[in-house]
HTML snippet that shows the backbone in 3Dmol.js (N, CA, C, O; Angstrom):
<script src="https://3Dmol.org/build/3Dmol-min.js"></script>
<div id="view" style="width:600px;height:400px;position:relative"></div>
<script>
const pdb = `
ATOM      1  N   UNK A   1      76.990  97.557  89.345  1.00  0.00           N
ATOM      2  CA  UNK A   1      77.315  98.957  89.578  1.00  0.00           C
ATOM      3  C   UNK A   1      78.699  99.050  90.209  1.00  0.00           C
ATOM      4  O   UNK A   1      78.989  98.284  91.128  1.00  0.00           O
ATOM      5  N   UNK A   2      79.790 100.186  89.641  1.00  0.00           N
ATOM      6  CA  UNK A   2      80.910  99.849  89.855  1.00  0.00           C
ATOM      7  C   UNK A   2      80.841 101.161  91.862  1.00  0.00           C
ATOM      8  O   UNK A   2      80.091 102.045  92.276  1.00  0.00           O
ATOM      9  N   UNK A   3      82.034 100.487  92.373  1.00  0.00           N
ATOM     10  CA  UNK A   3      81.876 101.165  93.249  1.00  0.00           C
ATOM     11  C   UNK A   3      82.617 102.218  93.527  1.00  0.00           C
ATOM     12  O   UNK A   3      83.816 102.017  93.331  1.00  0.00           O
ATOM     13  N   UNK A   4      82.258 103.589  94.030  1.00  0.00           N
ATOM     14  CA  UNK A   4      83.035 104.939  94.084  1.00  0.00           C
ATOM     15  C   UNK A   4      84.221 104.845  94.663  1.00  0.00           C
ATOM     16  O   UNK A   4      84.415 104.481  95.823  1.00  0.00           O
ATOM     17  N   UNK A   5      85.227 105.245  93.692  1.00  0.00           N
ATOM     18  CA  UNK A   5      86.732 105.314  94.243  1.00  0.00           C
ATOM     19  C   UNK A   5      86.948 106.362  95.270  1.00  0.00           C
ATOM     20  O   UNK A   5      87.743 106.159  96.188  1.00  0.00           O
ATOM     21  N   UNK A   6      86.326 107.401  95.173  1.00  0.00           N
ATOM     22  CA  UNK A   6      86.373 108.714  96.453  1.00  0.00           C
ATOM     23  C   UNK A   6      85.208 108.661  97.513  1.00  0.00           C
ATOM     24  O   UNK A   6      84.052 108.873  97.146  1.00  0.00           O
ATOM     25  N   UNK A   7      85.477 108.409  98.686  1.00  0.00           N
ATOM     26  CA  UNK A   7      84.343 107.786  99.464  1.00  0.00           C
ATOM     27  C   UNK A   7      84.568 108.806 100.554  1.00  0.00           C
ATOM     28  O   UNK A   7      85.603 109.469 100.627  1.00  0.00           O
ATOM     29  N   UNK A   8      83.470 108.915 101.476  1.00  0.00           N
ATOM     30  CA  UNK A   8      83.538 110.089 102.937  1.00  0.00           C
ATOM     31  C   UNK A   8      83.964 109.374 104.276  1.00  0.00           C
ATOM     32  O   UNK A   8      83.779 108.162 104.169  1.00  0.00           O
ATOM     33  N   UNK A   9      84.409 109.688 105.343  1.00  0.00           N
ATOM     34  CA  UNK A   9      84.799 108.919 105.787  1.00  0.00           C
ATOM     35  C   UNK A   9      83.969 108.080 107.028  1.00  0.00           C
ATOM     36  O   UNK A   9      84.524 107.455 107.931  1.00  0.00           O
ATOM     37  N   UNK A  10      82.286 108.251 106.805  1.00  0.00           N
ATOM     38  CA  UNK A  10      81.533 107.240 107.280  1.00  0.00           C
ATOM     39  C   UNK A  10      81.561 106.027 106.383  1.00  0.00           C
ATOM     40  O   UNK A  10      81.720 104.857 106.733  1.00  0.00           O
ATOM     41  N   UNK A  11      81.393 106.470 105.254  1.00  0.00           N
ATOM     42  CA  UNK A  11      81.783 104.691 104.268  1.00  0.00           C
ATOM     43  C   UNK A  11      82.948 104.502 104.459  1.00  0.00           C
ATOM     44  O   UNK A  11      83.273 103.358 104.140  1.00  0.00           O
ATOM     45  N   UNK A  12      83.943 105.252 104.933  1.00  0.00           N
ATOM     46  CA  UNK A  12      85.387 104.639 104.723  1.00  0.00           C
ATOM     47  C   UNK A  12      85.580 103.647 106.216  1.00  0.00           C
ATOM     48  O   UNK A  12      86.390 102.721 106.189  1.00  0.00           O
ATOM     49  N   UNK A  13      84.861 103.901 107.345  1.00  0.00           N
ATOM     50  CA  UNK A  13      84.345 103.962 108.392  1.00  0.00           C
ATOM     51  C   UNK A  13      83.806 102.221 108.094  1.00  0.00           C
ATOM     52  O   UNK A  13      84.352 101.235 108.589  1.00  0.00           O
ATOM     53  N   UNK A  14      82.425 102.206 107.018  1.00  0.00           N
ATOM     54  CA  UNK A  14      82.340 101.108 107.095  1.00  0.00           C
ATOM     55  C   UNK A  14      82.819 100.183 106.288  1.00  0.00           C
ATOM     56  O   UNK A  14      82.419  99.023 106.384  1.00  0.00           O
ATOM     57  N   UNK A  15      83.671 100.521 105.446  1.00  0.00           N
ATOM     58  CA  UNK A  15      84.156  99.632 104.199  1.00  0.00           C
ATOM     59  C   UNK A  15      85.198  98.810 105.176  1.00  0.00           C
ATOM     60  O   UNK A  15      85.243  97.591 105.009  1.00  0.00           O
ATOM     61  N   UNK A  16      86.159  99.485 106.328  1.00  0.00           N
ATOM     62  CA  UNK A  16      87.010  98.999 107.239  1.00  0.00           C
ATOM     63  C   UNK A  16      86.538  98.449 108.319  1.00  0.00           C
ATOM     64  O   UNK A  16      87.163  97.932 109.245  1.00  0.00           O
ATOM     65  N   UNK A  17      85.255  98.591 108.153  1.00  0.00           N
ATOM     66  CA  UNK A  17      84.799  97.850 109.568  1.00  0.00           C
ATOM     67  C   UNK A  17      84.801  98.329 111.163  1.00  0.00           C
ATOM     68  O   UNK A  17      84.570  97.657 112.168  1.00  0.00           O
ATOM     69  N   UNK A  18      85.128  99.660 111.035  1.00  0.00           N
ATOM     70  CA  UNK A  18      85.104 100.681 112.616  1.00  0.00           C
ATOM     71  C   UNK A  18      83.733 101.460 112.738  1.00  0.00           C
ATOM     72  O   UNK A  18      83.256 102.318 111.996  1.00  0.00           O
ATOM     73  N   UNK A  19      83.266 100.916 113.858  1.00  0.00           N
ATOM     74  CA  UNK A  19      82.021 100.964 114.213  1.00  0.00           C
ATOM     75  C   UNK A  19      81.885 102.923 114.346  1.00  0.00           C
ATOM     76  O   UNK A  19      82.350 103.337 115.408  1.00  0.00           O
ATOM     77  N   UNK A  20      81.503 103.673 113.704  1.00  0.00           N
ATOM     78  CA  UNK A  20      81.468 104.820 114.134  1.00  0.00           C
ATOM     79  C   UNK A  20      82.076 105.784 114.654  1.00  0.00           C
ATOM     80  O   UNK A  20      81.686 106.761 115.294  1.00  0.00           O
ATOM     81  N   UNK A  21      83.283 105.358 114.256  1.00  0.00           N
ATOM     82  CA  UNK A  21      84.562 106.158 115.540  1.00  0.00           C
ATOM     83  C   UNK A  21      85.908 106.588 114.225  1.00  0.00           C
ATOM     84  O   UNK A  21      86.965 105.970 114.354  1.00  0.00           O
ATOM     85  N   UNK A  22      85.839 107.286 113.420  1.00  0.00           N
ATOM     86  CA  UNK A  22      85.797 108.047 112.679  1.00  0.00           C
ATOM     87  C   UNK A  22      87.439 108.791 112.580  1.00  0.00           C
ATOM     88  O   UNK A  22      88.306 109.108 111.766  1.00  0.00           O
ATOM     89  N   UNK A  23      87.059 108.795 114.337  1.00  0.00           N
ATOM     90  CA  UNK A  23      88.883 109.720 114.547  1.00  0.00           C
ATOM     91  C   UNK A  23      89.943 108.300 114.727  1.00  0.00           C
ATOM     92  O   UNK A  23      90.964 108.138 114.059  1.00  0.00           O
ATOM     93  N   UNK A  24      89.460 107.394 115.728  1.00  0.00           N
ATOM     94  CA  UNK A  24      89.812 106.302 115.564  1.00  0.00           C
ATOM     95  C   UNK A  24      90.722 106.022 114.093  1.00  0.00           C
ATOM     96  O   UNK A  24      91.932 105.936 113.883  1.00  0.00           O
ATOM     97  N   UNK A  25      89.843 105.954 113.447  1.00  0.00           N
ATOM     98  CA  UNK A  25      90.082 105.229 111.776  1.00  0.00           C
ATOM     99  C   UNK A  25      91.169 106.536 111.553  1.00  0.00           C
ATOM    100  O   UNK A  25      92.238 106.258 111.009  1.00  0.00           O
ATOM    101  N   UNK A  26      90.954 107.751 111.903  1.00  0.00           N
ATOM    102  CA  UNK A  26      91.825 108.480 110.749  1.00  0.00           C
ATOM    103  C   UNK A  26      93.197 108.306 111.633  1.00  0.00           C
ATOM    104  O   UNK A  26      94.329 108.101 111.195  1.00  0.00           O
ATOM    105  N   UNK A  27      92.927 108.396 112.524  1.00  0.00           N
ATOM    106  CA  UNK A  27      94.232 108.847 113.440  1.00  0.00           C
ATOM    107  C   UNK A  27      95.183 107.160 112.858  1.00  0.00           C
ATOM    108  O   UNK A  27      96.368 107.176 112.525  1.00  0.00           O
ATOM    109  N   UNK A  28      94.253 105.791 112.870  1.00  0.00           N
ATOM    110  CA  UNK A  28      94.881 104.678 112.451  1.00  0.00           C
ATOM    111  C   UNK A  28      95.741 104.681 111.204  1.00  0.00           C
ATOM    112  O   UNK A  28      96.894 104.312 110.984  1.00  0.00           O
ATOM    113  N   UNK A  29      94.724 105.260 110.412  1.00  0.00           N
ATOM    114  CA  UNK A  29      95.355 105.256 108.840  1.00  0.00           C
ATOM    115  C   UNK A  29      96.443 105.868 108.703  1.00  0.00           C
ATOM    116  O   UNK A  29      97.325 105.578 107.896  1.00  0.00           O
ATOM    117  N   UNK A  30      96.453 107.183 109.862  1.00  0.00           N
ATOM    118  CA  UNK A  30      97.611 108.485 109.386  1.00  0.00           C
ATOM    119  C   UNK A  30      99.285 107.760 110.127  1.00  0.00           C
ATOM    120  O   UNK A  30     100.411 107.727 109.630  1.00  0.00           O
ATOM    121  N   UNK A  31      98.834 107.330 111.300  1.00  0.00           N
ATOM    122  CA  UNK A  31      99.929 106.619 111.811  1.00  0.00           C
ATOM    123  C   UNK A  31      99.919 105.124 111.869  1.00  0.00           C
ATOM    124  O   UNK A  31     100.695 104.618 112.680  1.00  0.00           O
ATOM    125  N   UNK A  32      99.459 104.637 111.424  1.00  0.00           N
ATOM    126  CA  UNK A  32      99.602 102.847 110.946  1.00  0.00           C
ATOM    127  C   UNK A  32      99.965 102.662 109.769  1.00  0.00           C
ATOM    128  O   UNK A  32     100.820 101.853 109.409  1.00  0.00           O
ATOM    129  N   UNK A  33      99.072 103.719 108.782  1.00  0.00           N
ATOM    130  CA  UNK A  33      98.827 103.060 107.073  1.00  0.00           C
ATOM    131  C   UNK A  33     100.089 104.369 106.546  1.00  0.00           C
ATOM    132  O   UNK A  33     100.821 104.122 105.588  1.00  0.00           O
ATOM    133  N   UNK A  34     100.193 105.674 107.280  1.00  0.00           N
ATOM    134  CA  UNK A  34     100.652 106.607 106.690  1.00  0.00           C
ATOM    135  C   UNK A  34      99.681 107.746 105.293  1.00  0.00           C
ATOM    136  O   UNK A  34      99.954 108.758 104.649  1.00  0.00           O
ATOM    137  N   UNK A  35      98.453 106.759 105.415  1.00  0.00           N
ATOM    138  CA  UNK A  35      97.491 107.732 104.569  1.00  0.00           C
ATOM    139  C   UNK A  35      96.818 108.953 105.030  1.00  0.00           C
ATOM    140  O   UNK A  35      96.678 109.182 106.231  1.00  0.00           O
ATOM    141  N   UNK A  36      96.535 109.484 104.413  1.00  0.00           N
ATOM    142  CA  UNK A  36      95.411 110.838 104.521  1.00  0.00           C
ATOM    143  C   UNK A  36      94.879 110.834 104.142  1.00  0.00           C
ATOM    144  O   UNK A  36      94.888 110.047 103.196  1.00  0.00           O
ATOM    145  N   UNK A  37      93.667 111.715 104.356  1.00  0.00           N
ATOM    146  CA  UNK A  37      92.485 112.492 103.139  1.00  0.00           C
ATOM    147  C   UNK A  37      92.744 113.144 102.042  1.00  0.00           C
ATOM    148  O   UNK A  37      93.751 113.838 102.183  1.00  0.00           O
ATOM    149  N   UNK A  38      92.273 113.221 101.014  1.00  0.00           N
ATOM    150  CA  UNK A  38      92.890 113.495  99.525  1.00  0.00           C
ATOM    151  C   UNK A  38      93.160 115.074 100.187  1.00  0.00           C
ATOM    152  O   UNK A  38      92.491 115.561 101.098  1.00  0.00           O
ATOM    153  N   UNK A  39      94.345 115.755  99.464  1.00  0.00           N
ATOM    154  CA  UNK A  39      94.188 116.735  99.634  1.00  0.00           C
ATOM    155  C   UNK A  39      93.351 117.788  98.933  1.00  0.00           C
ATOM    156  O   UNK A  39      93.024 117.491  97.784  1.00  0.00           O
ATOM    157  N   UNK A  40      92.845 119.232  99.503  1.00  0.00           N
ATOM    158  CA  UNK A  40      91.788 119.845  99.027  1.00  0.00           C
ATOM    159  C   UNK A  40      90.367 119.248  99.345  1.00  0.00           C
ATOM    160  O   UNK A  40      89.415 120.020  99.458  1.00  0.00           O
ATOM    161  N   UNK A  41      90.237 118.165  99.463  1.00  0.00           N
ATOM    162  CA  UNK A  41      89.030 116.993  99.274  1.00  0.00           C
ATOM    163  C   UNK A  41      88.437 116.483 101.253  1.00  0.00           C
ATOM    164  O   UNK A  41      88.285 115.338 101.679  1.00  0.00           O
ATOM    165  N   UNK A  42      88.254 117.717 101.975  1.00  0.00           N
ATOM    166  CA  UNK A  42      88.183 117.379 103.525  1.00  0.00           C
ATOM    167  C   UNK A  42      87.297 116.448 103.482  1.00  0.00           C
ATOM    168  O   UNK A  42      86.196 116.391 102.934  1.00  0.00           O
ATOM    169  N   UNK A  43      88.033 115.540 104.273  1.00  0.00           N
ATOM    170  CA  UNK A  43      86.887 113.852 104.379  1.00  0.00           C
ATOM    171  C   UNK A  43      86.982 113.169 103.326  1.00  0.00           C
ATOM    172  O   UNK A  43      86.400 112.105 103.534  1.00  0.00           O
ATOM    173  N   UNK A  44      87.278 113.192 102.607  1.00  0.00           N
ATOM    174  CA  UNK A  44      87.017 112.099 100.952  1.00  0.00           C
ATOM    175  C   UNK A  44      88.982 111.281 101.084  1.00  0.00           C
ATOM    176  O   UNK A  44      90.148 111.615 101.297  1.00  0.00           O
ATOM    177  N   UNK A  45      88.498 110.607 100.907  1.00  0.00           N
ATOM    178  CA  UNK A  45      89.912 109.350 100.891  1.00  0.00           C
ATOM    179  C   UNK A  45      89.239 108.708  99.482  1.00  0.00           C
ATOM    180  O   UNK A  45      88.135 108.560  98.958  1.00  0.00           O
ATOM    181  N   UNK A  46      90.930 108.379  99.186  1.00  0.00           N
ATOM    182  CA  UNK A  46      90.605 107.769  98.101  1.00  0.00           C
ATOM    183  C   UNK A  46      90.502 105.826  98.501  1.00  0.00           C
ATOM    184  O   UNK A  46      91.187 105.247  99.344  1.00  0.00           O
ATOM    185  N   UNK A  47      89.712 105.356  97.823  1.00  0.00           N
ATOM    186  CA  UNK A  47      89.466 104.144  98.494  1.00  0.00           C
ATOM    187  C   UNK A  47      91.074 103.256  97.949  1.00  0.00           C
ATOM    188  O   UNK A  47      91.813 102.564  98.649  1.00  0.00           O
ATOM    189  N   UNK A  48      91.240 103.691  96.137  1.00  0.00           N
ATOM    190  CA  UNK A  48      92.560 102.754  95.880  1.00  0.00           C
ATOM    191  C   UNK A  48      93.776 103.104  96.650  1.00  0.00           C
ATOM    192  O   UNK A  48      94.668 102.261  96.748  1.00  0.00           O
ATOM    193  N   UNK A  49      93.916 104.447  97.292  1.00  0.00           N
ATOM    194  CA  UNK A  49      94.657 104.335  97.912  1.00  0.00           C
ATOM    195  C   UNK A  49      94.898 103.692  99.509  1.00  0.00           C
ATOM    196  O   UNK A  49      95.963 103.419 100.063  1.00  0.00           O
ATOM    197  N   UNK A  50      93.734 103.586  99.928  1.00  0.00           N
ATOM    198  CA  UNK A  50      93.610 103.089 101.010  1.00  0.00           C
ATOM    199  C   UNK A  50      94.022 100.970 101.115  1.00  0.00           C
ATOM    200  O   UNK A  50      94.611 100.351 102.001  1.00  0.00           O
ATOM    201  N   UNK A  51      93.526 100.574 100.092  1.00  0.00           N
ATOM    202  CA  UNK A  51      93.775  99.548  99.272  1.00  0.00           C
ATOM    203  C   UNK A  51      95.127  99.007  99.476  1.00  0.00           C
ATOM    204  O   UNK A  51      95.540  98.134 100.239  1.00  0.00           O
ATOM    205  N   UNK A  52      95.914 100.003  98.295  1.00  0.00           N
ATOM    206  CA  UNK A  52      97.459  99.727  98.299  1.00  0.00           C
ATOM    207  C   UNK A  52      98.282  99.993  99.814  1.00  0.00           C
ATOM    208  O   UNK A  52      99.329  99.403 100.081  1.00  0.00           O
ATOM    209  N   UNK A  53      97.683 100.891 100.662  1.00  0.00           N
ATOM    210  CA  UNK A  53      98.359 101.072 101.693  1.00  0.00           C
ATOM    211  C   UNK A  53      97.876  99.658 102.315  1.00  0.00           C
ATOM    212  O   UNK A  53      98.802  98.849 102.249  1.00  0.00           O
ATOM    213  N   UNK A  54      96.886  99.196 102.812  1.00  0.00           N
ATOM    214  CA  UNK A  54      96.282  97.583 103.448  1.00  0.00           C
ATOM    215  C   UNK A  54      97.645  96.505 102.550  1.00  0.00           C
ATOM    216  O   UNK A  54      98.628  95.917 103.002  1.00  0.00           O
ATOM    217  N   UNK A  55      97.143  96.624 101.272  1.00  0.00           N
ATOM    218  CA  UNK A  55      98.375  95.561 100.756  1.00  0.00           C
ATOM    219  C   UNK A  55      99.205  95.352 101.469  1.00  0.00           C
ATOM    220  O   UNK A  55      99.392  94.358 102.171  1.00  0.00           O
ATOM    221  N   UNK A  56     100.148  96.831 101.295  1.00  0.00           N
ATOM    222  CA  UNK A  56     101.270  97.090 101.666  1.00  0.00           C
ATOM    223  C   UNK A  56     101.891  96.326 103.175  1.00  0.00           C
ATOM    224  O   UNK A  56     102.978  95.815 103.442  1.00  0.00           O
ATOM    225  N   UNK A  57     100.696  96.522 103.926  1.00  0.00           N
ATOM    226  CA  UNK A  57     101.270  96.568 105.482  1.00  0.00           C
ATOM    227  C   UNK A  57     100.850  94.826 106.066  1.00  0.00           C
ATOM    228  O   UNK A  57     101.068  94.149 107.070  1.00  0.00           O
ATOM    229  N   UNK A  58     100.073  94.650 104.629  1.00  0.00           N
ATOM    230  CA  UNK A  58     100.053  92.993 104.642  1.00  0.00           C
ATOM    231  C   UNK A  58     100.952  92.190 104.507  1.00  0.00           C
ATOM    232  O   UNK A  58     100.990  91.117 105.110  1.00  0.00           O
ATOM    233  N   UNK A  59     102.010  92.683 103.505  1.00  0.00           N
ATOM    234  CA  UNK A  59     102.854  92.475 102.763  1.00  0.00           C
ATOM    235  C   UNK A  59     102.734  91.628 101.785  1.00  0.00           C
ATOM    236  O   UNK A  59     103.350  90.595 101.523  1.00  0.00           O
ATOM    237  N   UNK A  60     101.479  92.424 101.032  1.00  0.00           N
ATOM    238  CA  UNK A  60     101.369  91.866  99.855  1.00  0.00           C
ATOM    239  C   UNK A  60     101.660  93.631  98.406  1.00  0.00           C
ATOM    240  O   UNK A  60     101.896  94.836  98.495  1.00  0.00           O
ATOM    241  N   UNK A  61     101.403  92.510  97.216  1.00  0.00           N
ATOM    242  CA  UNK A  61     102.416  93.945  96.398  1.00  0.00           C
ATOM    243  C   UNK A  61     100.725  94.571  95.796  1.00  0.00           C
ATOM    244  O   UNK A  61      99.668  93.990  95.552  1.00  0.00           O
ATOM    245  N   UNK A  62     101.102  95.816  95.740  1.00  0.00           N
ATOM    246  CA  UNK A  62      99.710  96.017  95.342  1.00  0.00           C
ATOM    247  C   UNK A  62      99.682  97.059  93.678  1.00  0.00           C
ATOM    248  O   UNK A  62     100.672  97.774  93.834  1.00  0.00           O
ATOM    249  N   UNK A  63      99.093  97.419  92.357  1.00  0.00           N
ATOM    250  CA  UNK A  63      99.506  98.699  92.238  1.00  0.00           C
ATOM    251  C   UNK A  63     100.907  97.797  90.880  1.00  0.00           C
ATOM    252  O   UNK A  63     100.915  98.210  89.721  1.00  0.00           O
ATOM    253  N   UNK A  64     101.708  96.873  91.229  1.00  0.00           N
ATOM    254  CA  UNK A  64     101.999  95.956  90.635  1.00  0.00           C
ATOM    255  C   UNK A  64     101.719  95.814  89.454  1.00  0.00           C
ATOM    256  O   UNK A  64     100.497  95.736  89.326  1.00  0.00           O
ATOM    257  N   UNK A  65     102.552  95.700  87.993  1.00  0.00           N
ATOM    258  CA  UNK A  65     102.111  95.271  87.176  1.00  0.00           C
ATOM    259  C   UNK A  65     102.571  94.269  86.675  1.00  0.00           C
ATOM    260  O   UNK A  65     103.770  94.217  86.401  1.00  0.00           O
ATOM    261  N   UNK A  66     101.481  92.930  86.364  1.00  0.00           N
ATOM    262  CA  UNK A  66     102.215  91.838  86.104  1.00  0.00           C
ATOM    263  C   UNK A  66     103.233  91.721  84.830  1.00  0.00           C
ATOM    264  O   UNK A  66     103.050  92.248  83.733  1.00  0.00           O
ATOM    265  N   UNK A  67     104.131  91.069  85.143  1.00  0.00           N
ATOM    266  CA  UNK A  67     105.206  91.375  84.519  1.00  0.00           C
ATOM    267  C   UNK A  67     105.162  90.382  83.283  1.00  0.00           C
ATOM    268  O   UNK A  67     104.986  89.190  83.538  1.00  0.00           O
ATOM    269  N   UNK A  68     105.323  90.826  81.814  1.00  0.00           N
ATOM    270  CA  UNK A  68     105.272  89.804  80.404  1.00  0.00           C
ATOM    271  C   UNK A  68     105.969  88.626  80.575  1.00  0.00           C
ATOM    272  O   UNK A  68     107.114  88.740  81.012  1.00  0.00           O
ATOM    273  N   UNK A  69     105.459  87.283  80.282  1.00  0.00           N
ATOM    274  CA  UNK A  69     106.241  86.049  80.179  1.00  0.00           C
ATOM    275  C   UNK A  69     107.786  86.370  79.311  1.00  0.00           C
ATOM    276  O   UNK A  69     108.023  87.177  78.412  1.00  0.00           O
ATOM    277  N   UNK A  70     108.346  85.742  79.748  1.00  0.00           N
ATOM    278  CA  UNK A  70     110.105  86.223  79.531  1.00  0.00           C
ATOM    279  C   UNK A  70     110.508  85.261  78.601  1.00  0.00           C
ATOM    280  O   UNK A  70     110.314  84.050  78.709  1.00  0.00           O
ATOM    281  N   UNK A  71     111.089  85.850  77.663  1.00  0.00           N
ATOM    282  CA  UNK A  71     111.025  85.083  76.059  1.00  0.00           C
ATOM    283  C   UNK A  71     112.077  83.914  76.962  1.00  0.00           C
ATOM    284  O   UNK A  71     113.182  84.432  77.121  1.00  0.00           O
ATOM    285  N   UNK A  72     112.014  82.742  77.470  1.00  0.00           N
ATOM    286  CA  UNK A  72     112.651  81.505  77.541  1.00  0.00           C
ATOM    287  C   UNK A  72     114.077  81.310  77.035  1.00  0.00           C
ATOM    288  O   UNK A  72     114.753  80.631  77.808  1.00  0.00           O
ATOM    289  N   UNK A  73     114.652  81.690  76.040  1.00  0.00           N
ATOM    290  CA  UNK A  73     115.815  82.018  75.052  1.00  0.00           C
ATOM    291  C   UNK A  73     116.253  83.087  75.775  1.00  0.00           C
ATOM    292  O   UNK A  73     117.078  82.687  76.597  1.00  0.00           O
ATOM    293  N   UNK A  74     116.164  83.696  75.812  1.00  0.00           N
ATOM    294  CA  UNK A  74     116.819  85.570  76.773  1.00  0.00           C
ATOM    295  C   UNK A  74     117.233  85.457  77.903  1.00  0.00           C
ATOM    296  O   UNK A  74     118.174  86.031  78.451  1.00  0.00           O
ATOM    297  N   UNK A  75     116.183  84.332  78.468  1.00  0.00           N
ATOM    298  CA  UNK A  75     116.503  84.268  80.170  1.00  0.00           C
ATOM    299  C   UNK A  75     117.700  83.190  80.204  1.00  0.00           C
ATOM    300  O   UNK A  75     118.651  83.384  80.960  1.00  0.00           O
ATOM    301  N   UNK A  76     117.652  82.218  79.496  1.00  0.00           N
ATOM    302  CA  UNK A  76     118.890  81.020  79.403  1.00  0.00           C
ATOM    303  C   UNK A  76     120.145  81.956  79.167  1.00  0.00           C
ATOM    304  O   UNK A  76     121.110  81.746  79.901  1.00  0.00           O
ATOM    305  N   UNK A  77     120.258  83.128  78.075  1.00  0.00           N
ATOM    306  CA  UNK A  77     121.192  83.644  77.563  1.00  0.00           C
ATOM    307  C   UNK A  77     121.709  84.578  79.026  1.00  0.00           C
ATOM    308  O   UNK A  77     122.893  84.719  79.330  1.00  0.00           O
ATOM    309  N   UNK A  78     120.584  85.134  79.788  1.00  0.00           N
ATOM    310  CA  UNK A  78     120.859  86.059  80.676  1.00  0.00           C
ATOM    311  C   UNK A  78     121.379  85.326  82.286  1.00  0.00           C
ATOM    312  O   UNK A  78     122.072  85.925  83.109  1.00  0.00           O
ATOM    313  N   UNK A  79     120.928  84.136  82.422  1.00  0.00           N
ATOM    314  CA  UNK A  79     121.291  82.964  83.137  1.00  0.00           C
ATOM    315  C   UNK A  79     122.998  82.727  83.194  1.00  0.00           C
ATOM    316  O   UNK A  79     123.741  82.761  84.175  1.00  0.00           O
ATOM    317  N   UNK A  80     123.358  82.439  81.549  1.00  0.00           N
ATOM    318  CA  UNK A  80     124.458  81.727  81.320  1.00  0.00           C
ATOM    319  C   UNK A  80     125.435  82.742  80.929  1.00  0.00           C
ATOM    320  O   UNK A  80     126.297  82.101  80.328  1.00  0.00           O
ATOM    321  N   UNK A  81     125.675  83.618  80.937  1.00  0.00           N
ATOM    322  CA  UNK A  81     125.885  85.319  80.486  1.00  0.00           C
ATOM    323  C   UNK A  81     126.342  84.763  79.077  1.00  0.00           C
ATOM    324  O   UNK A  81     127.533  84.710  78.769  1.00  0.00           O
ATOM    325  N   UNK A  82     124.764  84.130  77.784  1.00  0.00           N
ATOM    326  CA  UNK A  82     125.653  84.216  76.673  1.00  0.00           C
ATOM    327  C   UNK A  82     124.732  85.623  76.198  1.00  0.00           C
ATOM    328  O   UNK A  82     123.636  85.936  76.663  1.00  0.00           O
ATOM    329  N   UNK A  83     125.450  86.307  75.217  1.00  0.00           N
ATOM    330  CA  UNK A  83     125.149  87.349  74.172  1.00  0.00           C
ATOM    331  C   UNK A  83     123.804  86.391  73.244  1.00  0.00           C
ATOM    332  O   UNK A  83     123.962  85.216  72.916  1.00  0.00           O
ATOM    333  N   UNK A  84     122.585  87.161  72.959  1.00  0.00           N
ATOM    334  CA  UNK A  84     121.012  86.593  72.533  1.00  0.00           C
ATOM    335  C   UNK A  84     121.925  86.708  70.544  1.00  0.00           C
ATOM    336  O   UNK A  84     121.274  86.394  69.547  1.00  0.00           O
TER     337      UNK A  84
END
`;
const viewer = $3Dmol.createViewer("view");
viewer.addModel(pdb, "pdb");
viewer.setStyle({}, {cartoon: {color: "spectrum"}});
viewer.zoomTo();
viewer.render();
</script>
């Protein structure tokens, strides 16, 4: 079962691991992570965004798309500044 991307903020509460303390977590997120509550959506956070902000402050890349193997020939040419 896949798990809900829009969550309230007692699961958001426990998905992060803060024991019940709710303002705690938001007040953390708003000035640590820079996140909010979706707007329109009082209480509901989005979980991927909460995600990419954790990445982020990990300093890891999040959200990222891996980038196509690089035709080998292109990169030598782009290396050596010859014309492909």
């Amino acid at each position: 079962m896949a798990r809900a991307r829009i969550i309230d903020s007692a699961e958001l509460a426990q998905y992060l691991g803060f024991d019940g303390d709710s303002g705690a977590m938001t007040r953390w997120l708003r000035d640590e992570l820079g996140v909010k509550p979706m707007a329109g959506r009082r209480g509901k956070w989005d979980r991927r965004a909460i995600d990419a902000a954790l990445d982020r402050a990990s300093g890891l890349e999040s959200g990222a798309k891996p980038s196509e193997p690089a035709d080998p020939y292109l990169a030598w040419c782009e290396r050596v500044g010859e014309a492909p």
